[in-house]
C-alpha positions in Angstrom: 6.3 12.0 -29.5 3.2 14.1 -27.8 3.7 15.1 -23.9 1.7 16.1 -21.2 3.1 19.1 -18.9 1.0 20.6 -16.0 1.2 22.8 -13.2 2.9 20.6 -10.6 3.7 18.0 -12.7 7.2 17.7 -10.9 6.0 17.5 -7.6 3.0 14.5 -8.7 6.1 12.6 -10.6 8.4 12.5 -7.7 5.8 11.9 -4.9 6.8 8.9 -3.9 9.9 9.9 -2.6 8.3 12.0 0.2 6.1 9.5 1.3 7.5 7.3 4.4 7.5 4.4 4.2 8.7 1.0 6.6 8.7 -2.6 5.9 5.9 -4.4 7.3 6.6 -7.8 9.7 4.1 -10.7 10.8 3.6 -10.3 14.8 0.9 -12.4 14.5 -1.0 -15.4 13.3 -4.6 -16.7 14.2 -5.9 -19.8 14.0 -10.0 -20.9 14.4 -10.9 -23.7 16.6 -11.8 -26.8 14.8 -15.7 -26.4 15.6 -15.8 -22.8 14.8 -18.0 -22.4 11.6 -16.5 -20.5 9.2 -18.7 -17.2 8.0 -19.1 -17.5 4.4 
């Protein structure tokens, strides 16, 4: 089977284990008045 091999490949493949990373959590919500239009 055909591969591809390039200058750097190594460091492209594996490039997501450098990157930091952190979970995201919901501080908070938002809820529109009941006579607000909506923008549509």
């Amino acid at each position: 089977m055909p591969t591809l091999h390039w200058v750097g490949k190594d460091k492209v493949v594996n490039h997501h284990h450098d990157v930091p990373f952190r979970l995201l959590d919901k501080q908070y919500t938002f809820t529109a008045n009941a006579g607000t239009p909506s923008m549509v």
